[in-house]
N, C-alpha and C positions, 0 to 999 in steps of 0.2 A: 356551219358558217359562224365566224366568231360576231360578237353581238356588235360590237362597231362596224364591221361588213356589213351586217343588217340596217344597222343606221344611215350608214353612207349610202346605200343601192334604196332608199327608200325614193318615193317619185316625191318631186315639189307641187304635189296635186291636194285637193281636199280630199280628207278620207279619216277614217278609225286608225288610232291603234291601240293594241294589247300586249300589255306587257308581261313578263314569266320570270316565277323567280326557278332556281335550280331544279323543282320536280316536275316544271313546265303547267303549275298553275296558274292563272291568269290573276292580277294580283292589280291590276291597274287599267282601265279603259280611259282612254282620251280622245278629242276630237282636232281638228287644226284644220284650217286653209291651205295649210301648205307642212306637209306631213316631216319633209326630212328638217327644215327648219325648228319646226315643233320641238322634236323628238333631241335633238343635237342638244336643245336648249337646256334638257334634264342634265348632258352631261360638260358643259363647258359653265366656265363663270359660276363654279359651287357656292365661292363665298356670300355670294348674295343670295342662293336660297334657305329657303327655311326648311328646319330641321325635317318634313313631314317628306319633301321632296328627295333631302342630301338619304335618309332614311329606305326612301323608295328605290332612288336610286342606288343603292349598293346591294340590294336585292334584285335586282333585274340582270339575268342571264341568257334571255333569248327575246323577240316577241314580234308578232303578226300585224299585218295591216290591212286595212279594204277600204281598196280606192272607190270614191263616190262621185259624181260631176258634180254636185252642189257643193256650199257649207252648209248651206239648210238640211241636206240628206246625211250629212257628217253629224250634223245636230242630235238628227232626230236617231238615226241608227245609235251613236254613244247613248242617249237615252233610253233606248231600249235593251241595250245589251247590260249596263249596269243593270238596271230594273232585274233583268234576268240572270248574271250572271254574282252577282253580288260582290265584286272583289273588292278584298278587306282595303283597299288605300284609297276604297269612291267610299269615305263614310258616309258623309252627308247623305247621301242616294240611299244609302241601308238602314241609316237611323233614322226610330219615326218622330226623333224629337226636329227632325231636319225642317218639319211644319210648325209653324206660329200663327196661333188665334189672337186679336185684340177682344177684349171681356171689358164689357163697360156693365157694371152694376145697377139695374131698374127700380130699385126698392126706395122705401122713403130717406132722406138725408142728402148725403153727396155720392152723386153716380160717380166713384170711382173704375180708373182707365185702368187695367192691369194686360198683361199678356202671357199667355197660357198656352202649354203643348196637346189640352182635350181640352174637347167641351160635354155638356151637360143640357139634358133636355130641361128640366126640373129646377132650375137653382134659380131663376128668375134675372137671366142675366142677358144681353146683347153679345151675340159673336160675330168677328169678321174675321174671313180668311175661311180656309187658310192660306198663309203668306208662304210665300219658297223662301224668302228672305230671312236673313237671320235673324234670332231673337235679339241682337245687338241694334242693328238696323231698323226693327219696330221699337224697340225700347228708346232707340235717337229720336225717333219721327214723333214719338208722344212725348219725349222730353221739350221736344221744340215746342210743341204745342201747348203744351203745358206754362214753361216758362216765359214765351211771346206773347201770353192772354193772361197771365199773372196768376195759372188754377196750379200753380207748384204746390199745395200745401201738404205736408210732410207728417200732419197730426191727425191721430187713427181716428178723432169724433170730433165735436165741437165744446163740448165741455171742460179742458182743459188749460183754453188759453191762446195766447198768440204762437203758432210758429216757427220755427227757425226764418223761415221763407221769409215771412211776412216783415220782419224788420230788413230784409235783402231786397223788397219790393218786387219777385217771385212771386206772392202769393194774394190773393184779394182783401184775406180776412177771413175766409171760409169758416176756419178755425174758431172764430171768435163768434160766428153766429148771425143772426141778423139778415137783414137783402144781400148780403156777398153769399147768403147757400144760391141764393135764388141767381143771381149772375152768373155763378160755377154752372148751373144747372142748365141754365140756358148756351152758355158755350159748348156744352158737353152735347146739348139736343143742336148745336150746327156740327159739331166734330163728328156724331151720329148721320146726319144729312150729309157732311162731307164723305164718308164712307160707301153709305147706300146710294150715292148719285143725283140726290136730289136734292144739292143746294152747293155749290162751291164758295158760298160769300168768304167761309173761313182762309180760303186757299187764297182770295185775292187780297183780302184785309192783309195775309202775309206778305204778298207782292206788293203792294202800299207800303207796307213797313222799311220792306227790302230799299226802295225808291228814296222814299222820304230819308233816311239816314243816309244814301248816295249823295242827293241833293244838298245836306246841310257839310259835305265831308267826311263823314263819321263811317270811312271806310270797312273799318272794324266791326262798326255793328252790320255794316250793309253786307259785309262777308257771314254771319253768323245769320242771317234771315236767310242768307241763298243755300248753305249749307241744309238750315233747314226745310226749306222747298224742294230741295232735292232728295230726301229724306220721303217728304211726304208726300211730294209726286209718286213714291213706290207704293202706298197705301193706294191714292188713287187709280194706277195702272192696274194695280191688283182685279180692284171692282172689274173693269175691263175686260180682264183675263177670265177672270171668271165666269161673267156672263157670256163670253166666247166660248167657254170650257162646254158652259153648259146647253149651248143651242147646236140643234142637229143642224148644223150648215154644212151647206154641200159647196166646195170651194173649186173654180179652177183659176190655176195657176198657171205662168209662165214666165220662166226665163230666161234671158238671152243667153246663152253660152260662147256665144262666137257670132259673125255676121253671117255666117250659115247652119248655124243649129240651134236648135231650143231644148228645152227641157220644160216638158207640159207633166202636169201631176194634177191629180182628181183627189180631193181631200174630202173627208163627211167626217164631221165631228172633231174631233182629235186624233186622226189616223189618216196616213197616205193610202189612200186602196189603190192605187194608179199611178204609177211615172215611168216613162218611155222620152230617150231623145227621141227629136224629128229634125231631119235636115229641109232646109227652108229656100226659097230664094223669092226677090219681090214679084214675080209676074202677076199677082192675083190672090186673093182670098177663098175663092170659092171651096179649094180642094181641103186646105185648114178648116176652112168653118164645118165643112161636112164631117169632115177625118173627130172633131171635137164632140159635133153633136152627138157623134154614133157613138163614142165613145161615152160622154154624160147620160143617155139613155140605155146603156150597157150597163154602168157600174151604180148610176144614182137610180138607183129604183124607189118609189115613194113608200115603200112596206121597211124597207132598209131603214129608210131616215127616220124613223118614230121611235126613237133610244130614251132612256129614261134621262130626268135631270138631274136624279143624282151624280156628282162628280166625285171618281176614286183619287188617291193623291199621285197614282204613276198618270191617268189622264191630265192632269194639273200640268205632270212639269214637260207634255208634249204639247199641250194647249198654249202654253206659254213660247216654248219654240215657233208653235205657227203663228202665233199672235206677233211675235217680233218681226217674224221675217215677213209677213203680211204689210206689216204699217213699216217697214224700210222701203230705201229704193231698188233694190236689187232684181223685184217681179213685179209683174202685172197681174191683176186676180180679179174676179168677179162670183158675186154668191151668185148662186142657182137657185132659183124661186122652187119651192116642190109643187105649187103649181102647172111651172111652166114644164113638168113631168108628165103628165096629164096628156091625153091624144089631141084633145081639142086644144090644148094651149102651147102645142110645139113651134106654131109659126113665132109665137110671142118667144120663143126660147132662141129661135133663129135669128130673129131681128137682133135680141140683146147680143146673142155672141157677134154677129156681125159687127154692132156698135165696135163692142170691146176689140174684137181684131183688126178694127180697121184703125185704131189708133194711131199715129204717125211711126209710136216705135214700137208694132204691134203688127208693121205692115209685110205681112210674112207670108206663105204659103207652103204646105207639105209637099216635099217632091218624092 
């Protein structure tokens, strides 16, 4: 079949594809909502892509798809199959520079912000991350920061002198020595706090900022403070992510697919172990709540959930998938206590799912 046949017979469904150049290696994985849309897009309106796509595309000679019912399930299969399959056009996914550390410096002087593809047990330094975001994107988030708090200073010691910064009013003074080390110092230990979750004051100072230049007109700056929050919201989500990465949570999930089907998935950690549709109608809860519990003391067994908290960088970037689609609206989900695993503590497993399924838009039953 010629490869536009293949395009055009694709279903408008969520799902994978894979793309082949002439030896019929697989050279491209992508994911979509809606597959032949997707797919079309590679090959109409060239002038507006960039070169990596116009590229890809004139190498593409056949290529495969697999329909999923979710995007969530599109998400996560494209994440795995790259992971596994390596095709040279997912760079990002192959290269390990694809990860960025922020390195804030612990030694005496000025704790310098930098951001790094390793880290180092030994060097006496603060690391966060790793970030999936690009080094471009941390490197914005610390410039913001940097330049909204005035710690821009551009001079390797303080012995030197004032600055470039510091006549731009960028910089405190750092440079020149005196109580501005000790200021730097102190915004660098909230930008630390702002990282590790135990202190946001830096994040609102910035939303103050954002406001206050709203309120006097000063459109221009109030656009460059949002630019920045935007920015640095991804450092924060990051935290998030990661302590998600790292807790053996036993998750279920559901989502509507239709007024008569769902899709239920049993999640532990960073990994789907379970997803089955189920056709539904409102008469009652009883046969769902049952159909569920058997299922969570099937798959969550509490010997299962005791996983180390070490986090690999492929658990990261499916951690981040659930993590998204968890905090949208598109499912409804509740953790499973490993407690409530336990013989003596199943009624307490019962109640909760009950709670959860009886939701108003939760009010379903397995037929």
């Amino acid at each position: 079949m010629l490869l536009m046949d293949q395009v055009h017979n694709l279903p408008s469904t969520p799902g994978v594809y894979l793309m082949k150049d002439s030896l019929g290696s697989i050279i491209y994985v992508g994911k979509s909502k809606h597959l032949r849309e997707r797919v079309q897009s590679y090959f109409y309106n060239s002038k507006s892509h960039s070169q990596k796509v116009k590229k890809l595309a004139s190498h593409i000679r056949s290529l495969d798809h697999i329909v999923t019912d979710t995007e969530f399930e599109a998400f996560m299969l494209e994440c795995k199959l790259i992971q596994e399959l390596k095709p040279m056009y997912n760079k990002k996914m192959k290269n390990p520079h694809a990860y960025t550390y922020i390195k804030i410096k612990r030694n005496e002087g000025l704790h310098r912000i930098a951001t790094t593809h390793t880290t180092s047990d030994g060097d006496d330094c603060y690391y966060f991350g790793p970030y999936t975001a690009s080094k471009f994107t941390l490197d914005k988030a610390i410039q913001g920061i940097q330049e909204c708090f005035r710690i821009a200073c551009n001079q390797s010691n303080t012995t030197k002198g004032a600055c470039l910064n510091y006549s731009l009013g960028l910089c405190l003074g750092m440079c020149l020595g005196g109580d501005a080390v000790q200021q730097y110092n102190d915004i660098i230990a909230r930008f630390i706090a702002l990282l590790d979750g135990t202190n946001r004051s830096l994040f609102e100072e910035l939303e103050q900022k954002m406001l206050a230049a709203a309120e006097q007109y000063d459109f221009e700056t109030a656009a460059k403070y949002r630019d920045y929050i935007e920015t640095v919201n991804i450092l924060i989500n990051k935290k998030k992510v990661s302590e998600f990465s790292k807790t053996n949570e036993n998750l279920v999930i559901l989502e509507n697919l239709n007024e008569d089907t769902v899709k239920l998935f049993l999640v532990n950690r960073n990994s789907i172990i379970y997803h089955e549709k189920h056709n539904v109608d409102s008469a009652g809860m009883g046969r769902l709540q049952s159909k569920v519990k058997s299922l969570i003391l099937e798959y969550f067994k509490p010997e299962k959930a005791r996983l180390s908290n070490e986090v690999n960088r492929d658990e990261i970037d499916h951690a981040q998938i659930i993590y998204s689609y968890v905090q949208g609206s598109a499912c409804s989900y509740i953790h499973i206590l490993e407690e409530w695993l336990e013989l003596e503590n199943q009624a307490e497993l019962g109640e909760a799912l009950n709670a959860f399924l009886c939701r108003p838009e939760q009010n379903l039953q397995v037929t």
